[in-house]
C-alpha positions as CSV (number, residue, x, y, z in Angstrom):
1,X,6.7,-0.9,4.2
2,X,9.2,-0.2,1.4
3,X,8.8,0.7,-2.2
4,X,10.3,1.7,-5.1
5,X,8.9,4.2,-8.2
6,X,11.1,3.2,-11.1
7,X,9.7,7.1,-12.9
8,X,8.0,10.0,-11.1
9,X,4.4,10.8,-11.1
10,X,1.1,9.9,-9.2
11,X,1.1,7.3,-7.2
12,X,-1.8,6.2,-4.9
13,X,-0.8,2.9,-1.6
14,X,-4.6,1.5,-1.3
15,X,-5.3,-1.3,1.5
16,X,-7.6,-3.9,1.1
17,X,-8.7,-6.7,3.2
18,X,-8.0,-10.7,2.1
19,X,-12.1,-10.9,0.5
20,X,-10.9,-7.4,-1.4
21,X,-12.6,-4.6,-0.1
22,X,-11.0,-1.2,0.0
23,X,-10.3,-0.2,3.7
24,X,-8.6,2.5,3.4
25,X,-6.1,5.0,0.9
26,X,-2.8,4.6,2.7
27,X,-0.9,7.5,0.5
28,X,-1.8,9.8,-2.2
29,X,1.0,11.9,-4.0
30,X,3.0,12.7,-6.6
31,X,6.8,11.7,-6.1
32,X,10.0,11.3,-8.0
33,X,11.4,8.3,-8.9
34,X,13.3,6.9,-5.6
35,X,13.0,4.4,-3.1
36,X,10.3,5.2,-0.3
37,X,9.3,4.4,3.0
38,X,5.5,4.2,4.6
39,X,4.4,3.8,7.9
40,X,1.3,1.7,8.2
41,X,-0.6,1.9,11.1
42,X,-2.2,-1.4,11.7
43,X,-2.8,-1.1,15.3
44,X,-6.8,-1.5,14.6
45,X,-6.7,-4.5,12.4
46,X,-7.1,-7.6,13.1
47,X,-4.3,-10.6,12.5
48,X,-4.7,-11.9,9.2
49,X,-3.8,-11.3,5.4
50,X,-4.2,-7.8,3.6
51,X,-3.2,-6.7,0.3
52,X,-1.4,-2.9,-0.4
53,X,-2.0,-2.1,-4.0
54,X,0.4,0.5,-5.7
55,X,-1.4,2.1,-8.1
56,X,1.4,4.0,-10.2
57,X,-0.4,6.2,-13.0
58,X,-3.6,3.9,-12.1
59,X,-1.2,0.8,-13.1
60,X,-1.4,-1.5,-10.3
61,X,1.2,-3.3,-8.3
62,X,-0.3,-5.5,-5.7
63,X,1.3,-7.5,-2.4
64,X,0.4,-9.3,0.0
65,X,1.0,-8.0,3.3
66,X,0.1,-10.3,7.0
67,X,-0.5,-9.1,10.3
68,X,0.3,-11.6,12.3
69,X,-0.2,-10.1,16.3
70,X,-1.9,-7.0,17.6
């Protein structure tokens, strides 16, 4: 998944299933502004429809993200 940080600081990528429970924190750091890359692993999840949650300075950005096959 791709993302952008329009100013540097802390940023946290939280996953959350489609009823909105946390499953897991994805990415924890403190970056620069820039365009950024993660790898999600998402071999152990089921097909269906998640959510990634940017928190940027513990703002939130939120998409939608769906797993579609195994």
């Amino acid at each position: 998944m791709y993302y952008a940080l329009e100013r540097a600081g802390r940023m946290q990528l939280i996953a959350n299933s489609a009823d909105g429970k946390e499953l897991s924190v994805l990415q924890e750091a403190t970056l620069q502004a820039g365009d950024y890359q993660y790898e999600w692993d998402t071999t152990n999840l089921a097909p269906g429809m998640y959510y990634v949650t940017l928190l940027m300075d513990g703002k939130p950005v939120v998409k939608k993200a769906v797993k579609v096959t195994r």
